[in-house]
PLY file of the C-alpha trace (Angstrom):
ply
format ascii 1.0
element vertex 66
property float x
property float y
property float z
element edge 65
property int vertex1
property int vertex2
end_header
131.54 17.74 -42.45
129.06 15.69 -44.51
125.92 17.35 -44.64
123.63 14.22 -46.05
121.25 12.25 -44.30
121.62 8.90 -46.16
126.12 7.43 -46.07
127.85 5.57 -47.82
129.61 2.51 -46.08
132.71 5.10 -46.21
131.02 8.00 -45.40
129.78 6.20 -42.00
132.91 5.20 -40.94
134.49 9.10 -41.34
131.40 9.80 -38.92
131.99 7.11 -36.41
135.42 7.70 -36.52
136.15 4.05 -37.47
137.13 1.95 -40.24
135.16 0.47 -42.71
136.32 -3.36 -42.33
134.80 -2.25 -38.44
131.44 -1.64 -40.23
131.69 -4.50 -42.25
132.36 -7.24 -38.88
129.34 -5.03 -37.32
127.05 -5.73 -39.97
128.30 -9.75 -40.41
127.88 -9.96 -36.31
124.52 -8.09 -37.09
125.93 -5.69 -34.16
126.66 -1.77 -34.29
124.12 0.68 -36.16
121.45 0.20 -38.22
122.03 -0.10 -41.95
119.82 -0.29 -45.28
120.20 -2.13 -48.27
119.07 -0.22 -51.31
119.50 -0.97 -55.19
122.57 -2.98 -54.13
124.25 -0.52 -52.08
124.66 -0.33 -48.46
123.18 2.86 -46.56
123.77 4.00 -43.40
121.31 6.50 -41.82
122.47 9.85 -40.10
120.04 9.27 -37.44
120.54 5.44 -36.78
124.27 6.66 -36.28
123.19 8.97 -33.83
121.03 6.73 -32.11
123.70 4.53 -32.11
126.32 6.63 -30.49
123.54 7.92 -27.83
123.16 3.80 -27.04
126.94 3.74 -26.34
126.83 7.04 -24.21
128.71 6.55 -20.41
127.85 9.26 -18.12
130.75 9.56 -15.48
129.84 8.89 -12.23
129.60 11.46 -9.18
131.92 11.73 -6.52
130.40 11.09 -3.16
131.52 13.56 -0.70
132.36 12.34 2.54
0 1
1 2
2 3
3 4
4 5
5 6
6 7
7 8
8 9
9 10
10 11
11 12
12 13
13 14
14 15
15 16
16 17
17 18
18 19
19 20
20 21
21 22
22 23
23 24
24 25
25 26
26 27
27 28
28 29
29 30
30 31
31 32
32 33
33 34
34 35
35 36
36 37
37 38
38 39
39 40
40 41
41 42
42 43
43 44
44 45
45 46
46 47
47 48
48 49
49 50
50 51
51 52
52 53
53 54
54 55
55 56
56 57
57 58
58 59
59 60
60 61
61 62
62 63
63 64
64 65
């Protein structure tokens, strides 16, 4: 498991469990996580990830007993 705080395009995709041309439409639609550009190089944030993934959370709905 990667153990930084700042990923690589790559690196964020392995975390998100999705590819990196799914990154790349995210960041053209300006949708999905945050990202950084730094010194040429695209960053991704551990905790905008998790942020993101918390924004995307469902919580199941109760059954209503009758």
């Amino acid at each position: 498991m990667l153990n930084r705080d700042n990923l690589t395009p790559p690196e964020a995709a392995e975390y998100l469990r999705c590819s990196q041309r799914t990154l790349i439409r995210w960041r053209n639609r300006r949708a999905g996580p945050a990202w950084t550009y730094v010194g040429g190089r695209i960053i991704y944030q551990r905790a905008d990830l998790d942020a993101y993934l918390n924004a995307k959370r469902v919580e199941p709905v109760a059954e209503v007993s009758s």
